[in-house]
FILUM-928819 format. One line per 10 residues: number of its first residue (from 0); their letters; for each residue z negated, y negated, x negated of C-alpha. Coordinates in Angstrom, 1 decimal, always signed. Layout:
<recs>
NUM	A	Z,Y,X ~ ...
</recs>
This chain:
<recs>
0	XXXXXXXXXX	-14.5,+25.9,-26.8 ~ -11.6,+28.3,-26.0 ~ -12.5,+27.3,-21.5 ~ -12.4,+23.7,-22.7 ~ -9.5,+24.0,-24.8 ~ -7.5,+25.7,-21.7 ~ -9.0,+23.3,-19.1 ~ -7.6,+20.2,-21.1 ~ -3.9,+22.3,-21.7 ~ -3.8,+22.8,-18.2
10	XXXXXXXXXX	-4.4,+19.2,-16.6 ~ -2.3,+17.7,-19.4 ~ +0.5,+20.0,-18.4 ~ -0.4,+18.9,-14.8 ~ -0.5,+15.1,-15.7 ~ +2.9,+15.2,-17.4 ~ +4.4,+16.8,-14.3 ~ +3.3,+14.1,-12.3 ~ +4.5,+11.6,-15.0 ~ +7.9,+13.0,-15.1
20	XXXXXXXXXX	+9.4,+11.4,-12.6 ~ +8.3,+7.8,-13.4 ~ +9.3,+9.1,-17.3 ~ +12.5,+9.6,-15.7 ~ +13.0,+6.3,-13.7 ~ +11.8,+4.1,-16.3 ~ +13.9,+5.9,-19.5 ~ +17.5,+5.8,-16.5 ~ +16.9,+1.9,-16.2 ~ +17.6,+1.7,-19.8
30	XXXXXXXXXX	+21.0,+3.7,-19.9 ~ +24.9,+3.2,-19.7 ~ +26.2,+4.6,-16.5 ~ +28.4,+7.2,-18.7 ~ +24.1,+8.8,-19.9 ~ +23.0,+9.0,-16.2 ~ +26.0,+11.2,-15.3 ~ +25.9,+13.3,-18.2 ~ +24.6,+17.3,-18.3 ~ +22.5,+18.6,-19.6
40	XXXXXXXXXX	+20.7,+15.4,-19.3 ~ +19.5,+12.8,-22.0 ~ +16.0,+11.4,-21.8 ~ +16.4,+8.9,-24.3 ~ +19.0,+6.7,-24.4 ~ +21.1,+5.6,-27.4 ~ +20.1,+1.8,-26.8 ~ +18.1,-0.2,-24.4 ~ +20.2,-1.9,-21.7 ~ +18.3,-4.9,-20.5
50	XXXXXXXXXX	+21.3,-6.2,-19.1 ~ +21.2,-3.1,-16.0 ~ +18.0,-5.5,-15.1 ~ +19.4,-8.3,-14.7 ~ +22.4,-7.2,-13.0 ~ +20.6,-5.5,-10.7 ~ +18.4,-8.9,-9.9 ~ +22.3,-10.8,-9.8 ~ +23.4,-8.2,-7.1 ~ +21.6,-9.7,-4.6
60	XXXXXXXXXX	+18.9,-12.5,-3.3 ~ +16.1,-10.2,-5.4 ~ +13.6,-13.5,-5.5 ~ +13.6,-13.9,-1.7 ~ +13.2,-10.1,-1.5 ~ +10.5,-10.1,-3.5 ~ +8.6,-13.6,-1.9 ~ +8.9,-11.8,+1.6 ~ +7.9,-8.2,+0.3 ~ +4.4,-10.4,-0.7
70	XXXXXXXXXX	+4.5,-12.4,+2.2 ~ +4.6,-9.4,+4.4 ~ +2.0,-7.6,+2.3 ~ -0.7,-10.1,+2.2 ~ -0.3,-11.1,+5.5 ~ -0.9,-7.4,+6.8 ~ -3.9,-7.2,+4.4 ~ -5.8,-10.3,+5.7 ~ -5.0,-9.6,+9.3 ~ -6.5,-6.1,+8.5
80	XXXXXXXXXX	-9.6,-7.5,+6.5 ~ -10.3,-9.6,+10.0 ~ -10.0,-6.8,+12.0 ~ -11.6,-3.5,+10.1 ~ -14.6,-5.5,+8.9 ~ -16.2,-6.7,+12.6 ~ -15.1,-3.0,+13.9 ~ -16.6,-0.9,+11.3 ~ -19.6,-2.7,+11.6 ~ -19.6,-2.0,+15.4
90	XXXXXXXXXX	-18.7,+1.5,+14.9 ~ -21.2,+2.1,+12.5 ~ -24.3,-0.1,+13.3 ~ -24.4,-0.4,+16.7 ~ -24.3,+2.1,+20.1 ~ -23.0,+1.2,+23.0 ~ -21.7,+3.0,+26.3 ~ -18.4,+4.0,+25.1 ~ -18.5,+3.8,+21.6 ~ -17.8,+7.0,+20.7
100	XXXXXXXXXX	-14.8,+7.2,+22.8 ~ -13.1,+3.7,+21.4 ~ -13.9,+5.5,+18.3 ~ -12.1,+8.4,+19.0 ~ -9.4,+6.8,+20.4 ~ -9.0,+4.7,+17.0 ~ -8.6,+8.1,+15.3 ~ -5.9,+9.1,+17.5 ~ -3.7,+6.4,+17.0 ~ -4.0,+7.9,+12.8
110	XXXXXXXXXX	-1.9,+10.7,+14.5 ~ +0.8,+8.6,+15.8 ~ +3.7,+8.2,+13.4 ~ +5.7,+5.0,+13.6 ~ +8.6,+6.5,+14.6 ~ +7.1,+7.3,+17.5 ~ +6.4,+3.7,+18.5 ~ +8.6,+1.5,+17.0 ~ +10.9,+1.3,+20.1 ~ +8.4,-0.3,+22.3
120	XXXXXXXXXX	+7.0,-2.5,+19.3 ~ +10.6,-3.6,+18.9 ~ +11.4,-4.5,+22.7 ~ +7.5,-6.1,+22.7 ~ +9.1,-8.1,+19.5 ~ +12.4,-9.1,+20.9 ~ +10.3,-10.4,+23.9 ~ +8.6,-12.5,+21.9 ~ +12.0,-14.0,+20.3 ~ +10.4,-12.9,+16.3
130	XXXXXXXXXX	+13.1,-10.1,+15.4 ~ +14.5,-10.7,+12.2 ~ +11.0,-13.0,+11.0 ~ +8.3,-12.1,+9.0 ~ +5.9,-12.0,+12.0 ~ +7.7,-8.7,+13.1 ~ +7.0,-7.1,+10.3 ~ +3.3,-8.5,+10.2 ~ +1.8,-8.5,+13.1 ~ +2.2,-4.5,+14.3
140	XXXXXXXXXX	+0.0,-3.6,+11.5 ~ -2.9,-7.0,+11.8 ~ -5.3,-3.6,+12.3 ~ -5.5,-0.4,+10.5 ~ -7.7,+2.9,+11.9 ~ -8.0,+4.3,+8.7 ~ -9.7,+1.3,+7.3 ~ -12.1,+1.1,+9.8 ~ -13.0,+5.1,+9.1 ~ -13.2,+4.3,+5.4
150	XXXXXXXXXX	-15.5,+0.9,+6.2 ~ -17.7,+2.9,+8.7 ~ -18.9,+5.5,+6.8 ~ -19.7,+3.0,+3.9 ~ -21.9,+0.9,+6.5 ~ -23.5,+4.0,+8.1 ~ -25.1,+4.5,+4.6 ~ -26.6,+1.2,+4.3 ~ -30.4,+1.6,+5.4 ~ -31.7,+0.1,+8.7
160	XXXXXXXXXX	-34.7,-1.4,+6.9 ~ -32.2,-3.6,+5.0 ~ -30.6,-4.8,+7.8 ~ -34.2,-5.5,+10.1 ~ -35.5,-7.6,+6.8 ~ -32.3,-9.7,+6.8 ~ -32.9,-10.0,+10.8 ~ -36.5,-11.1,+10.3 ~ -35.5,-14.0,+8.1 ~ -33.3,-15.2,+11.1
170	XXXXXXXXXX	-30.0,-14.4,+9.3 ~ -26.8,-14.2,+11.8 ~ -24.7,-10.7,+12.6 ~ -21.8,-12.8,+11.1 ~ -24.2,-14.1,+7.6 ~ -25.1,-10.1,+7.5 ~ -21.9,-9.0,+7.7 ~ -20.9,-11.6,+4.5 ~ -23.9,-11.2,+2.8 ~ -25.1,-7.8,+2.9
180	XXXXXXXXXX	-22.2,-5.4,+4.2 ~ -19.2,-6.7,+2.5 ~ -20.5,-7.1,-1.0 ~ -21.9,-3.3,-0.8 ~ -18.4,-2.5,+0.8 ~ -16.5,-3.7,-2.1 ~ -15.3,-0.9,-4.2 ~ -14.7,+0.3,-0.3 ~ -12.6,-2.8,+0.6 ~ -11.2,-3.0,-2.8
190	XXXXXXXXXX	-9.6,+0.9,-3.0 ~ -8.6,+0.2,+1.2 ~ -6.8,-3.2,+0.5 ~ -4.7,-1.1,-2.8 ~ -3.8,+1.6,-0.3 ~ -2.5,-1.1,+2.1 ~ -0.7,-3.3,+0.0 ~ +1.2,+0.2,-1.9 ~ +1.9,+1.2,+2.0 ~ +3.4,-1.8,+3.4
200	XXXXXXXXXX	+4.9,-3.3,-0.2 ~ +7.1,+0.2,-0.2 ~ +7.4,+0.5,+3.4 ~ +11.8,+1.0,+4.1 ~ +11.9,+2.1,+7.6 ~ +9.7,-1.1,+9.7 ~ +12.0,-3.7,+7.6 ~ +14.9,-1.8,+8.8 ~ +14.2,-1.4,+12.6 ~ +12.9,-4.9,+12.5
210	XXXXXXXXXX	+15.3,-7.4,+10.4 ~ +19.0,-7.9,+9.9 ~ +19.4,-10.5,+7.7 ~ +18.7,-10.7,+3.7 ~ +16.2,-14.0,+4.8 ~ +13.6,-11.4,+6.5 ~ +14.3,-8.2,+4.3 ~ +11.8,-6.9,+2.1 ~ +12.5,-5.4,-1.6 ~ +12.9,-1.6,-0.6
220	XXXXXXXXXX	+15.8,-2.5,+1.3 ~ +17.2,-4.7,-1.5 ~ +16.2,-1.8,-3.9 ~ +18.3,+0.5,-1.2 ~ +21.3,-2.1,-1.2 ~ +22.2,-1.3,-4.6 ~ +23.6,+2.3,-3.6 ~ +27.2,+1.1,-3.3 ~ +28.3,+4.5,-2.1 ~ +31.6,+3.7,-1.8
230	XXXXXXXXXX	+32.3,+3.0,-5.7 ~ +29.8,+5.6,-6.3 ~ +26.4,+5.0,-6.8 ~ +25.3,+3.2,-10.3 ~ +22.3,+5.6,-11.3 ~ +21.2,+2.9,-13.8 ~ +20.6,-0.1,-11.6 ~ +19.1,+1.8,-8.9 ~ +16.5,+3.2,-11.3 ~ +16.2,-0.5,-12.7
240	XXXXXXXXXX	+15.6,-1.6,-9.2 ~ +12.8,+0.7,-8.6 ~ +11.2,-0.2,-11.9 ~ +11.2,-3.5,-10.6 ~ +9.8,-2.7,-7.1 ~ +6.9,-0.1,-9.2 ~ +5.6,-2.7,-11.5 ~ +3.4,-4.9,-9.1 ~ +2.1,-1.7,-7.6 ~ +0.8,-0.7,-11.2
250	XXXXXXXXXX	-0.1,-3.7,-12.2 ~ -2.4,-3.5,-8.9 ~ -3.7,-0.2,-9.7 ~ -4.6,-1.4,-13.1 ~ -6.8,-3.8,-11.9 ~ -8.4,-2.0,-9.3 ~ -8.8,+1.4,-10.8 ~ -12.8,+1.0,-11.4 ~ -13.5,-0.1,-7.7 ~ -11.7,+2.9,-6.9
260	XXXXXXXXXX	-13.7,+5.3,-8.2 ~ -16.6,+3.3,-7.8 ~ -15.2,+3.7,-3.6 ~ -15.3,+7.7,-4.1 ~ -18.6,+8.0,-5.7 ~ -21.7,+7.4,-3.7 ~ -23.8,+5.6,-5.9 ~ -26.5,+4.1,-3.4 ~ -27.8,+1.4,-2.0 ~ -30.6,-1.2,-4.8
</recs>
């Protein structure tokens, strides 16, 4: 009773460290300016301000921010899905001469950051006259090597028999692919397509490198926008602006949660 009683003390105390920041952010959204600046600080506020919401949605175009940052988002995620599905099942189903070099050199590109890239991604872009669209933030990232490592070690576990009966009855690569590998993928798929969208929905830096104008920026940069340095930086809309920018993520994760740790747990193949 006593190692039980410790073991649930100690990963509460670890889960309200983790929560303390988002405590934080969420509790700041509510407050006067005067309550953000003051010390020792004040986690609760006297009243809720709903108004720091909406003035931080009046401060700038948040709706188009918002329809781009899902634009962008989905985009990269169906792009992806096209992509990771037909390579992890080459990866993991079939050899060929090569394979396991193409392989490798799709887990080298995880070591690349994009900082390291984005100079000739953005003079490949500017060639192609889409700076400053949607397409420049889209199109670099139609493919993910991560996702096709997550995908192929779900399809390596599906047994051959499965796939020789489904060949017997005449059935396509493509018609086992949609039939029989993507429905056991799906907590797989489900947990990869989270990861993505989180990624690329709070992904600052490409939307900066890439666009100019508020018609092709994303919500992190709006969220960022809202530091008006020079008047000093309004600690309550900021925070408001990032509760904002949060909430579909959770939402998300809410949803998804099971698939997730259905992905994680190797439950086999019926």
């Amino acid at each position: 009773m006593l190692g039980k009683m410790l073991t649930y003390s100690g990963l509460s105390i670890l889960v309200l460290l983790f929560l303390l920041p988002f405590i934080w952010m969420v509790t700041t959204a509510f407050k006067s300016l005067g309550e953000t600046l003051i010390f020792p600080p004040v986690w609760i506020p006297e009243s809720l301000l709903w108004e720091n919401f909406v003035e931080a949605w009046q401060s700038g175009p948040f709706l188009s921010y918002i329809i781009n940052s899902v634009l962008v988002s989905v985009g990269i995620l169906i792009l992806q899905m096209c992509t990771i599905i037909p390579a992890a099942y080459a990866f993991a189903r079939y050899r060929f001469k090569g394979d396991r070099f193409l392989f490798g050199l799709t887990m080298i590109t995880l070591m690349i950051p994009a900082q390291l890239i984005f100079l000739p991604v953005f003079l490949q872009m500017s060639a192609w006259s889409l700076l400053d669209t949607l397409w420049a933030l889209i199109l670099p990232f139609a493919s993910s090597a991560f996702g096709i490592f997550m995908l192929r070690q779900n399809f390596k576990q599906v047994p051959e028999e499965l796939l020789e009966a489904a060949r017997l009855d005449e059935a396509s690569e493509l018609k086992i692919m949609w039939k029989i590998m993507i429905p056991i993928a799906k907590p797989v798929l489900i947990t990869f397509a989270l990861f993505s969208f989180i990624a690329h929905w709070n992904d600052y830096f490409w939307p900066l490198v890439m666009t100019t104008s508020d018609t092709s920026r994303t919500l992190p940069l709006g969220i960022a926008a809202l530091r008006q340095v020079e008047s000093g930086v309004s600690w309550n809309l900021l925070m408001a602006g990032n509760v904002i920018l949060v909430l579909p993520i959770l939402i998300a994760f809410f949803f998804a949660q099971r698939q997730i740790i259905r992905a994680f747990v190797y439950t086999g193949v019926k």
